[in-house]
C-alpha positions in Angstrom: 119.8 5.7 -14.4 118.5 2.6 -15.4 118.0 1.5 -11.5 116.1 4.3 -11.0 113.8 3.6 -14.4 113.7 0.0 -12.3 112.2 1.4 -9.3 109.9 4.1 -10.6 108.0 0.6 -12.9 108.1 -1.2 -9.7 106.0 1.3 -8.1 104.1 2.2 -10.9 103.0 -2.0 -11.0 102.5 -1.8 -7.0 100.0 1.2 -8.7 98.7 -0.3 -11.0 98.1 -3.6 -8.6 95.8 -1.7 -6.2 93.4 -1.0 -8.9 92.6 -5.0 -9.4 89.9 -4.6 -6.1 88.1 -1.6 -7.7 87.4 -3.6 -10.9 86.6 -6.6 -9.6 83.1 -8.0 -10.7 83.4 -5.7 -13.6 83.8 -6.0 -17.1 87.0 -4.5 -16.8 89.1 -6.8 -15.5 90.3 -7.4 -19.4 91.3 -3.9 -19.2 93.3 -4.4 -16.3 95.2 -7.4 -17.3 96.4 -5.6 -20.7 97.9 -2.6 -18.3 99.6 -5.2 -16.1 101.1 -7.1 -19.6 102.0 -3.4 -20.4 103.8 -3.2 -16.9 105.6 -6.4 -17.7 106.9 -6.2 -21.0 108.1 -2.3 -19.6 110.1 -4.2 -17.0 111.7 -6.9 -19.1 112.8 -3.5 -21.7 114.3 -1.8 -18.7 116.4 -4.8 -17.0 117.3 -6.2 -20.7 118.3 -2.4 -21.1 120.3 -2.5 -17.5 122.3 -5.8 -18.5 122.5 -4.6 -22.0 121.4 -8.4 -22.1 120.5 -7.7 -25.7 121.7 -5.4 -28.6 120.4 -1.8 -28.9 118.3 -2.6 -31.7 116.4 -5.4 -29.4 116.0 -3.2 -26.5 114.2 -0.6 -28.6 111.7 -3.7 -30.5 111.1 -4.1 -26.3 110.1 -0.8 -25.2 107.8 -0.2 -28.6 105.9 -3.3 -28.1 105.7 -1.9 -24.5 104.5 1.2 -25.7 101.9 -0.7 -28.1 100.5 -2.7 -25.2 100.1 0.5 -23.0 97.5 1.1 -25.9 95.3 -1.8 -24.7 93.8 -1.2 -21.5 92.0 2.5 -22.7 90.7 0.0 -26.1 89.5 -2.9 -23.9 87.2 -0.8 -22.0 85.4 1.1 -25.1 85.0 -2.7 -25.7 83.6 -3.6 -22.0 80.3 -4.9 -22.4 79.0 -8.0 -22.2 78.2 -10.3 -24.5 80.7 -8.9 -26.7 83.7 -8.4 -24.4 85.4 -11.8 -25.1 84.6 -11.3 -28.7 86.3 -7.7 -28.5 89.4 -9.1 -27.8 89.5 -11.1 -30.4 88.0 -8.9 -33.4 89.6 -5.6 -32.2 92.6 -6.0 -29.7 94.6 -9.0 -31.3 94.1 -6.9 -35.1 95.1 -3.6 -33.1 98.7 -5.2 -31.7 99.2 -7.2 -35.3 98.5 -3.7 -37.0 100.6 -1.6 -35.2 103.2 -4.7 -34.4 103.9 -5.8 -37.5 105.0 -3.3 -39.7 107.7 -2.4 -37.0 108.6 -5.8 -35.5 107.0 -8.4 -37.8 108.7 -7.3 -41.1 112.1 -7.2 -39.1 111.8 -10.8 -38.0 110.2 -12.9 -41.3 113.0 -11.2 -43.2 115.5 -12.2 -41.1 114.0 -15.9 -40.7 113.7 -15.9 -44.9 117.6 -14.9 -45.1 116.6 -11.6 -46.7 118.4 -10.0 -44.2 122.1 -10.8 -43.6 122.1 -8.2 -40.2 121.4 -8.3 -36.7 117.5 -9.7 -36.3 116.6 -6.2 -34.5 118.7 -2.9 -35.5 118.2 0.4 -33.7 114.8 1.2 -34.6 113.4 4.6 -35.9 109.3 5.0 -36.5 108.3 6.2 -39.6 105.6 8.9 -39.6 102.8 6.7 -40.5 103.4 4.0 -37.7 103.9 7.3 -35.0 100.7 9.0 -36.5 98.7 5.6 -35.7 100.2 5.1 -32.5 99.0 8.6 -31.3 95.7 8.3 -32.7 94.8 5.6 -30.8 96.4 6.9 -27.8 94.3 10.0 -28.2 91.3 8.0 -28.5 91.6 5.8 -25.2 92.4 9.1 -23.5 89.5 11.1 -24.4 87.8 8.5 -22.9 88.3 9.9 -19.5 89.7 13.7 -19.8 85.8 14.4 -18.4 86.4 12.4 -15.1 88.1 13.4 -11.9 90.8 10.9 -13.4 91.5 13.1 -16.1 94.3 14.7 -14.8 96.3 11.4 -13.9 95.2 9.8 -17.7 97.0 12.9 -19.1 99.9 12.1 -17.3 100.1 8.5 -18.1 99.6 9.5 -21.5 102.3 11.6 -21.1 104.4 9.2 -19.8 103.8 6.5 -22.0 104.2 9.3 -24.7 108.0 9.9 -23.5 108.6 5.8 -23.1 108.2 6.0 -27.5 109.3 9.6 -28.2 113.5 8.1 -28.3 111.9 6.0 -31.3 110.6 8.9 -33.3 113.9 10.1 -34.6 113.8 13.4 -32.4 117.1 14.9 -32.0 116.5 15.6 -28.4 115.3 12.2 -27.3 117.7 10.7 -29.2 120.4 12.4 -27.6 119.2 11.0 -24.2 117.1 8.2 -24.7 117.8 7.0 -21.3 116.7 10.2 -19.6 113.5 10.7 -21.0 112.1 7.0 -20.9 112.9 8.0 -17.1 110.8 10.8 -17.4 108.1 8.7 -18.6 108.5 5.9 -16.1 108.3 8.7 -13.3 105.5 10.1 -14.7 103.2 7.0 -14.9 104.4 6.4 -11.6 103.0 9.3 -10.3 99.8 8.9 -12.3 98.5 5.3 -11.3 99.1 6.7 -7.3 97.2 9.4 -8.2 94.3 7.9 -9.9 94.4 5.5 -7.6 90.5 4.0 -6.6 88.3 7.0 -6.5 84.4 6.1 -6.4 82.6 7.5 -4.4 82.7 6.7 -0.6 80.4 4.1 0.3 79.2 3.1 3.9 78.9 -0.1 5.3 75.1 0.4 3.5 73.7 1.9 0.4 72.3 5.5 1.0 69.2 6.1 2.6 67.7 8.5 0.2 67.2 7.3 -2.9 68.6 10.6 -5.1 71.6 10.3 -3.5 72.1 6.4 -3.7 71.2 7.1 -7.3 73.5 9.8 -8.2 76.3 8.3 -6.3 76.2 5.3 -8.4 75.8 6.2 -11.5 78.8 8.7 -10.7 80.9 4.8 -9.8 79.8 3.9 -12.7 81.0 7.2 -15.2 84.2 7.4 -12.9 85.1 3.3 -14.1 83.8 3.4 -17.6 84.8 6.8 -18.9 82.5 9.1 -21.2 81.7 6.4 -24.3 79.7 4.1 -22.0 77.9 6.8 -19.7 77.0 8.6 -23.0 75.4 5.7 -24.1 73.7 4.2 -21.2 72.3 7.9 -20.1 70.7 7.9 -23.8 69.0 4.5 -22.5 68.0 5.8 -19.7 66.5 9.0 -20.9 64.5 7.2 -23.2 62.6 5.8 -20.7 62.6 9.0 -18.8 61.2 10.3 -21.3 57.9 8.3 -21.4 57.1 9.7 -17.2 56.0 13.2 -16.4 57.7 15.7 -14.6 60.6 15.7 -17.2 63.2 14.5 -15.9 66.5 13.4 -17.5 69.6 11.9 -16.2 72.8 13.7 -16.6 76.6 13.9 -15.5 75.5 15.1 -11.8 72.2 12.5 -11.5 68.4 13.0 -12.1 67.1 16.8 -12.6 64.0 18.2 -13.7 63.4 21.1 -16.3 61.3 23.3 -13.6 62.5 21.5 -10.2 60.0 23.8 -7.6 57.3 22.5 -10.0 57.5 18.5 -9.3 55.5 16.9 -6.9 57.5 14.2 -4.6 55.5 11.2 -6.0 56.3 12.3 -9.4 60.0 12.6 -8.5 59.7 9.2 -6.6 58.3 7.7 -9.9 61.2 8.7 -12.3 63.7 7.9 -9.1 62.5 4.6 -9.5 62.3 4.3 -13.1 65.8 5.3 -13.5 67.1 3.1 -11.2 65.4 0.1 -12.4 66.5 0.6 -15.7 70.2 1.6 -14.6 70.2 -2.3 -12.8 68.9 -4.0 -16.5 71.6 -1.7 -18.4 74.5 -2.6 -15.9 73.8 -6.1 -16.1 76.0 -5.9 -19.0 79.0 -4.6 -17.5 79.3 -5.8 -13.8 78.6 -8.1 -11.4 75.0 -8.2 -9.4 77.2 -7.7 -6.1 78.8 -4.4 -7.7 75.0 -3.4 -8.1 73.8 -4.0 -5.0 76.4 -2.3 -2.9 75.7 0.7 -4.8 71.4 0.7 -4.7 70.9 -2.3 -2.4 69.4 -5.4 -3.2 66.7 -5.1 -5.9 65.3 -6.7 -8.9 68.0 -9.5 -10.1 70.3 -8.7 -12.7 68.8 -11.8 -14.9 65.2 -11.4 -14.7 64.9 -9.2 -17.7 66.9 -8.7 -20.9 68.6 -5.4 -20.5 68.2 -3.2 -23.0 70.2 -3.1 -26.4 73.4 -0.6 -26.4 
């Protein structure tokens, strides 16, 4: 049982792994380095759990602090933008492990270090409502994130997985029966969803697209695939502000650049709000990846730096 548990991690890391080169010269390569301290800290649970190097209580503190770090890649990217990035980690990911650390962990260990209590540092742990409640919550939050993309199906399954990694900590008759079994489950099932996610841009050619529409709309759709719907709500807002001050009315959406009454716009006009789109997509992104990343996308263009890009 817990050889297999071994295995499934070691392919869901080898997963996880291929996904450094599709965020590279992006913002989240933070994100990517909490899901591979998440990987980690699930390995060290499961072979502590194999040796039964440590009590029952200890492998149980070792899979929840797993479970919270599994929280941090989905909150690192709502936080992916610079400036703010580095100061996201430090105003919103550290408090968000303390928080839902300490109550569970924390408490356990200053009482033991004060001599308040005379038992093993770690018993068997059991989550109280409150600490399960906020666990979820977040959870729900990081996956919402991306249930609109074509990844939404394999972050439903890693949520699910994840999910079953905790559930032997709620109390639940059922996993507690076979606490084993079902944090197998779970490794299985992230397993199967970091294949299946896997890098899924779009596919790019040696060279950016000819035509501009469809150089546009294939990298804005990189970019919603990578940064979920928070960020593409936010930056299409942006965009379609400036959109808005063109004729022809167009607006930038989920698929790309449409007009209200398509048969009606003239190319030059299209062309215009094409361009306008684009330029302010390369200030906006400035924020959250690499000129390189740009580049491949929409081909070389005015650099990243030469103008402030707009507030978010």
């Amino acid at each position: 049982m817990h050889v297999v548990t071994i295995a499934a991690l070691t392919a869901a890391a080898w997963g996880w792994c291929r996904g450094r080169k599709a965020v590279a010269g992006t913002t989240l390569l933070a994100a990517w380095r909490w899901g591979l301290a998440a990987l980690g800290m699930s390995l060290v649970a499961a072979v502590a759990g194999a040796l039964e190097a440590v009590s029952p209580g200890g492998i149980d503190h070792l899979w929840y602090a797993a479970c919270v770090l599994w929280l941090c890649p989905a909150v690192a990217v709502l936080g992916a933008r610079r400036p703010g990035s580095a100061a996201w980690s430090g105003f919103v990911m550290v408090p968000l492990l303390l928080v839902l650390e300490w109550p569970v962990s924390g408490v356990a260990l200053a009482s033991w270090i004060s001599g308040v209590s005379k038992g093993p540092l770690f018993e068997t742990l059991t989550l109280d409502w409150p600490e399960l409640i906020g666990w979820l919550v977040v959870l729900g939050l990081g996956t919402g994130n991306y249930l609109m993309t074509r990844r939404g199906g394999a972050v439903l399954g890693g949520a699910a997985g994840v999910l079953a990694l905790l559930w032997p900590l709620s109390g639940s008759l059922l996993a507690g029966a076979w606490p084993d079994h079902v944090r197998l489950c779970g490794t299985v099932a992230l397993a199967v969803a970091l294949w299946w996610a896997g890098p899924r841009g779009s596919v790019l050619g040696p060279e950016p697209d000819a035509d501009r529409r469809r150089r546009l709309e294939r990298a804005w759709d990189d970019y919603c695939q990578a940064y979920g719907l928070v960020w593409a709500v936010r930056v299409e807002a942006r965009v379609n502000e400036e959109l808005a001050r063109l004729e022809g009315g167009g607006t930038l959406g989920p698929g790309g650049v449409r007009f209200a009454e398509e048969d009606l716009v003239g190319e030059e006009v299209r062309d215009a709000v094409y361009r306008r789109a684009e330029s302010t997509l390369r200030w906006l992104w400035g924020r959250f990846v690499d000129e390189a990343w740009v580049e491949k996308r929409l081909g070389p263009g005015t650099p990243l730096g030469a103008k402030e890009p707009h507030a978010l």
